[in-house]
ROPA-652578 format. One line per field, with one value per residue (C-alpha): residue number from 0; residue in one letter; x, y, z. Coordinates in steps of 0.02 Angstrom, whole numbers. Layout:
nr = NUM:...;
rest = A:...;
x = X:...;
y = Y:...;
z = Z:...;
REM end
This chain:
nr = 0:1:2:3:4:5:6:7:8:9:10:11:12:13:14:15:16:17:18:19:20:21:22:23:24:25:26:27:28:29:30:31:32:33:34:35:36:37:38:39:40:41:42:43:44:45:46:47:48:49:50:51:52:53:54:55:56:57:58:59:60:61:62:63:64:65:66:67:68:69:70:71:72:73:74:75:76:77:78:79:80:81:82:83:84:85:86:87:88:89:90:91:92:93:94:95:96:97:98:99:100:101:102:103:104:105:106:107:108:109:110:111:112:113:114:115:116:117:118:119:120:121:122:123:124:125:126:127:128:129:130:131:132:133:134:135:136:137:138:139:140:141:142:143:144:145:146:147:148:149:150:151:152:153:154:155:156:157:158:159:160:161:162:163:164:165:166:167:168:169:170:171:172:173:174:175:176:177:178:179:180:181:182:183:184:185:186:187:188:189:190:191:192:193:194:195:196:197:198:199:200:201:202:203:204:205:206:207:208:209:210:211:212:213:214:215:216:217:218:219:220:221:222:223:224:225:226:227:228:229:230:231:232:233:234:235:236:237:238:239:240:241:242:243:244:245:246:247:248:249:250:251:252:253:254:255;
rest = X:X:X:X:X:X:X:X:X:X:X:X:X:X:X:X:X:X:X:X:X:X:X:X:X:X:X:X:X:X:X:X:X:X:X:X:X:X:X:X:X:X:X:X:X:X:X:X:X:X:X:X:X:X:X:X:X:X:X:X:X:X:X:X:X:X:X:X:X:X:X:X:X:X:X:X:X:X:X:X:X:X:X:X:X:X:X:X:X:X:X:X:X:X:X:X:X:X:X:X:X:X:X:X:X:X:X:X:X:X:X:X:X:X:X:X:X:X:X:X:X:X:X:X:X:X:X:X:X:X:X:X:X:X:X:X:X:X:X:X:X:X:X:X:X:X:X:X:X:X:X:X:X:X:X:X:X:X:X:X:X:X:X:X:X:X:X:X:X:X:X:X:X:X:X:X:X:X:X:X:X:X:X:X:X:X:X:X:X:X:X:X:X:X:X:X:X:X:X:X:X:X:X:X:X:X:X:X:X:X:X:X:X:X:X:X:X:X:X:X:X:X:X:X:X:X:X:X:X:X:X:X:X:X:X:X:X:X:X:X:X:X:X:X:X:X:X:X:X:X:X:X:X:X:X:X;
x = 5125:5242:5164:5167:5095:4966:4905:4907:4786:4661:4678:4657:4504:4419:4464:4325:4209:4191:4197:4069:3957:3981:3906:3762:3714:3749:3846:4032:4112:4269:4199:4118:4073:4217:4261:4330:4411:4304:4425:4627:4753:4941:4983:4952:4833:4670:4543:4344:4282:4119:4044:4093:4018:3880:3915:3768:3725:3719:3619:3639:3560:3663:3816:3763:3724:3890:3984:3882:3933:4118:4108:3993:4120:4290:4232:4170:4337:4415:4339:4317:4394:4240:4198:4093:3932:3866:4047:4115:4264:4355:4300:4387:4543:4541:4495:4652:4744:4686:4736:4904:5006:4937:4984:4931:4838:4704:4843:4951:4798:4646:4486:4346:4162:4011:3930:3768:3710:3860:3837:3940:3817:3937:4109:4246:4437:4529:4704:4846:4703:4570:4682:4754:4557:4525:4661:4628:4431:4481:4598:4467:4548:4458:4510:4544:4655:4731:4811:4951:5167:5280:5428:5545:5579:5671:5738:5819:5873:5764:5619:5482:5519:5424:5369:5275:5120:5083:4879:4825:4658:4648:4840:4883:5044:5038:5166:5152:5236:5258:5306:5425:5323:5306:5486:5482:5313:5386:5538:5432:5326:5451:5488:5347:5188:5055:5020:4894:4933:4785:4784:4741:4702:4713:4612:4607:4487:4462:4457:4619:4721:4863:4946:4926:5002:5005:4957:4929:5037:4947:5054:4907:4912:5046:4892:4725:4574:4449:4277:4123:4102:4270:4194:4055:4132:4291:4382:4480:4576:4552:4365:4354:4473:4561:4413:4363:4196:4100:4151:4128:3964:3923:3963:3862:3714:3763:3829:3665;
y = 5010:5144:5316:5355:5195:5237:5391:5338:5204:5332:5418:5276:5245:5409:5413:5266:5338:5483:5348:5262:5417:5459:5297:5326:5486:5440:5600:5628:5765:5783:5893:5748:5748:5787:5688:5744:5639:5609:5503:5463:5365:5323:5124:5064:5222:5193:5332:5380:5481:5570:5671:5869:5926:5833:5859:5952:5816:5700:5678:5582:5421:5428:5438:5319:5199:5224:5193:5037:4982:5009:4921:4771:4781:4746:4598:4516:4559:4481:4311:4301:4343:4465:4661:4688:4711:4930:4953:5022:4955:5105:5095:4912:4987:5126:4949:4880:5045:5040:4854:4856:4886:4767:4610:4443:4402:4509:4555:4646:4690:4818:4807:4942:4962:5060:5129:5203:5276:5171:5015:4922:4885:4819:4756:4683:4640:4669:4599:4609:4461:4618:4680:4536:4475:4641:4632:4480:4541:4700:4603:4530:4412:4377:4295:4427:4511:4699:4776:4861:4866:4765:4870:4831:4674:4592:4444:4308:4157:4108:4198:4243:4371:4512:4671:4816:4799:4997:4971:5069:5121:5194:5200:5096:5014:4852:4730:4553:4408:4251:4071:3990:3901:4094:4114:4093:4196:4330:4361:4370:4517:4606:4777:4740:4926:4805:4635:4548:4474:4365:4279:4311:4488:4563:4704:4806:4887:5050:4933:4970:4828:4773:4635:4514:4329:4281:4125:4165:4323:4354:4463:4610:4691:4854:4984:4953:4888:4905:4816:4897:4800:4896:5062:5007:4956:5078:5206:5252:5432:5450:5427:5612:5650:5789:5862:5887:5822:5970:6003:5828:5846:6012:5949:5791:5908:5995:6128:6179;
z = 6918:6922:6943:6752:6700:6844:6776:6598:6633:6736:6587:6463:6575:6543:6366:6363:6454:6352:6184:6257:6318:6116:6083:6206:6142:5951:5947:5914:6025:6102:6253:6362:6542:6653:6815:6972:7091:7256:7334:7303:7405:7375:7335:7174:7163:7234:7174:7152:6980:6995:6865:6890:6727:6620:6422:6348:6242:6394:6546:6734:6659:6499:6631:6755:6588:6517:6694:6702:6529:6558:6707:6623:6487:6565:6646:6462:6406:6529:6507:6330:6139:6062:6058:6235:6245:6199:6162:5983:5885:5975:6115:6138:6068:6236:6319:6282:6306:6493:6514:6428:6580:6699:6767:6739:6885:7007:7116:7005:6894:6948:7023:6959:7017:6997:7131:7194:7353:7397:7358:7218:7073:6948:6986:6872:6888:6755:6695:6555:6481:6450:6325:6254:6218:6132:6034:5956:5951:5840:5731:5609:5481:5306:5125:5005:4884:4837:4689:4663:4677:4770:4861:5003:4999:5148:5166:5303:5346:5475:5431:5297:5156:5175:5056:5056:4947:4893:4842:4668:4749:4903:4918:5059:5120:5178:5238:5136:5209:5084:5099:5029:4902:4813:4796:4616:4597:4707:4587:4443:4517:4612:4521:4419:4400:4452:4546:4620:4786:4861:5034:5222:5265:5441:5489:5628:5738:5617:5448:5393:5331:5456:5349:5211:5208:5058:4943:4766:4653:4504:4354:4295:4119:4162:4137:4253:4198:4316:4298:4324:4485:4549:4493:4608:4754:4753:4703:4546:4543:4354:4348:4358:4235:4350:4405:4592:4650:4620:4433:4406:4474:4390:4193:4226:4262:4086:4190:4297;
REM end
């Protein structure tokens, strides 16, 4: 690696560390235990991290847990398509941050260890395969459907067409690739307030919807109707009626 890459994967590394000493701890801070380095040498960059400053919500054995757990961590990664063991959803996404750059083989990839009193405890190598595991581990795919209006539309000759599905609750904007088989369907909705488009849904690591493929455009009446079980499960902007949370709140106490 060239001595950017280097330093943003010693980086990348500490970034999870300090996820995963979040995890440990069940707290959330940004102001984890800081490292020093004990030991660096030129190369590829060859270096040691020891603890210089424990967090205050952490302790040794939190530290020495989460250093094992990295460690432990990598090496499922390496071998296998699933969220490692004591890690969070973001933690795997730092995982893959840290094994981005590498090669594809142990040579041109990076060895990492835990030790104590000197001797190596826990030992992984780690290649570009870490992060192309966690990738596909974060990216959960499920049969579903969202709401809303069709925009951007691109097409091509050798490829899908593709909009931008803007969602009526929770307002998000996701790309929708169809087949050709909802050509016809896809002209009928396009322009239209509201559609339903229903197919494949690709989530990432923080929940949020990456992209739909679609199989099925339903046409929906031009003003919502939400059922109950919506209500229940979302959120609609209107239910309030303008107010914020704590008016709302306030006149369905009768005002107390």
């Amino acid at each position: 690696m060239d001595a950017q890459e280097s330093l943003r994967t010693v980086q990348s590394v500490l970034s999870l560390l300090r996820e995963l000493e979040n995890s440990e701890t069940a707290r959330s801070s940004r102001h984890g235990t800081r490292w020093s380095f004990n030991e660096l040498r030129l190369g590829s960059v060859t270096c040691v991290l020891e603890p210089l400053r424990i967090a205050e919500h952490s302790d040794y054995h939190v530290v020495e847990r989460v250093l094992r757990t990295a460690v432990t961590g990598l090496g499922e990664a390496e071998t296998a398509e699933r969220i490692p063991t004591g890690w969070t959803a973001r933690a795997a996404s730092l995982g893959q941050q840290v094994a981005r750059s590498l090669g594809a083989s142990p040579d041109v990839g990076m060895f990492v260890a835990v030790r104590a009193d000197g001797v190596e405890v826990r030992t992984a190598e780690v290649t570009q395969r870490t992060a192309f595991n966690l990738q596909a581990a974060t990216r959960a795919r499920l049969r579903g459907s969202r709401r809303g209006r069709l925009s951007g539309l691109v097409e091509g000759k050798h490829r899908r067409p593709r909009a931008v599905l803007r969602t009526e609750v929770g307002g998000e904007v996701i790309p929708v690739y169809f087949g050709d088989d909802l050509d016809t369907e896809l002209r009928r909705a396009w322009r239209r307030d509201r559609v339903e488009v229903t197919g494949e849904i690709t989530e990432n690591a923080h929940g949020q919807v990456v992209q739909v493929r679609a199989t099925e455009i339903e046409l929906l009446p031009t003003e919502p109707q939400l059922s109950d079980d919506e209500l229940r499960a979302g959120f609609w902007p209107d239910m309030t009626g303008g107010q914020d949370a704590v008016d709302y709140v306030e006149a369905l106490r009768g005002g107390n």
